[in-house]
C-alpha positions as CSV (number, residue, x, y, z in Angstrom):
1,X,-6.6,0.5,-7.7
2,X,-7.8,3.5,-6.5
3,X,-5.1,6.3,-7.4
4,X,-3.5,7.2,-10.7
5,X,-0.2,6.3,-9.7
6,X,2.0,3.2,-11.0
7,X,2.4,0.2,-9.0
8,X,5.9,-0.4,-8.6
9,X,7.1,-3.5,-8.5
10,X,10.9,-3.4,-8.4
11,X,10.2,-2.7,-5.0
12,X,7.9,-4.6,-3.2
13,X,8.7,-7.0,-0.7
14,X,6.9,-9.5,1.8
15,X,7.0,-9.5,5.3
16,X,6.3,-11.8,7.8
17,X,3.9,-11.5,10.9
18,X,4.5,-14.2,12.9
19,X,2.0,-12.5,15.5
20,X,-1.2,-12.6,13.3
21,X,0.4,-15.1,11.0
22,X,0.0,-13.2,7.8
23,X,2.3,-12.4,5.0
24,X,2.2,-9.0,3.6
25,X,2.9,-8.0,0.3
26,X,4.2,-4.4,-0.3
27,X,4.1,-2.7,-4.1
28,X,4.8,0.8,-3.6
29,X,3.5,3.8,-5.9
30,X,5.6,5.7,-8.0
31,X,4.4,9.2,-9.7
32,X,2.6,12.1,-9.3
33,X,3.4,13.4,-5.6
34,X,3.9,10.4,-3.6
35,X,5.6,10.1,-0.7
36,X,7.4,7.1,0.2
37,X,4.8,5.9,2.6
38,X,2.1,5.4,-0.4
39,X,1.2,1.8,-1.6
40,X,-0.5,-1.1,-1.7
41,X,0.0,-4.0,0.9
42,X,-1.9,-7.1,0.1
43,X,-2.0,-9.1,3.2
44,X,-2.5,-13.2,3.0
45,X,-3.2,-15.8,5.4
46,X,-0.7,-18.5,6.5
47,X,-2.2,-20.5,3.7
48,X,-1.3,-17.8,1.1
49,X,-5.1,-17.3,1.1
50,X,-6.3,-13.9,0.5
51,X,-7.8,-12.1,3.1
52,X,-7.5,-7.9,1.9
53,X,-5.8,-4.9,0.6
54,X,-5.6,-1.5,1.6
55,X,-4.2,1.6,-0.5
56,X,-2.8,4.4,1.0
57,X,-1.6,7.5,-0.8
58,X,0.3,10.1,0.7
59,X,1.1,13.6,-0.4
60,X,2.0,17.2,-0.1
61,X,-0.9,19.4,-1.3
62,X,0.1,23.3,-2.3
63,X,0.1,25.1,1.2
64,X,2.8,22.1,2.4
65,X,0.9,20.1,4.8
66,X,0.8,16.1,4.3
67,X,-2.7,14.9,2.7
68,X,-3.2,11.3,3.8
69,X,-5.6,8.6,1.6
70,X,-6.6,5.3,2.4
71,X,-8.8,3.0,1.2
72,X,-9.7,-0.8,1.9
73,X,-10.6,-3.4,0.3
74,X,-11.8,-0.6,-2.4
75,X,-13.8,1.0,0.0
């Protein structure tokens, strides 16, 4: 994981796209600054195969504006 935060597993959840057929898995972070909108979503094929992940952190920085961070597949 990129960040310093905490995974936080009490509230992940999967969903379903039926579209792409994929299942995502949501762990969000907790800590620091976050805003609800930072995580990591793990997303899997329709044969629970794994196919990436992207990170994205977001938070206020001092002067109040919304810094958004992504990253994925580590990258």
């Amino acid at each position: 994981m990129n960040s310093e935060g905490e995974l936080n597993f009490e509230e992940a959840f999967v969903t379903i796209d039926n579209e792409n057929q994929q299942y995502l898995v949501r762990i969000p972070l907790k800590g620091k600054n976050f805003e609800l909108l930072s995580g990591v979503t793990i997303v899997y094929d329709n044969d629970y195969t794994y196919e990436s992940k992207v990170e994205t952190i977001v938070y206020k920085n001092n002067n109040g504006q919304g810094i958004l961070i992504t990253w994925i597949n580590d990258k």
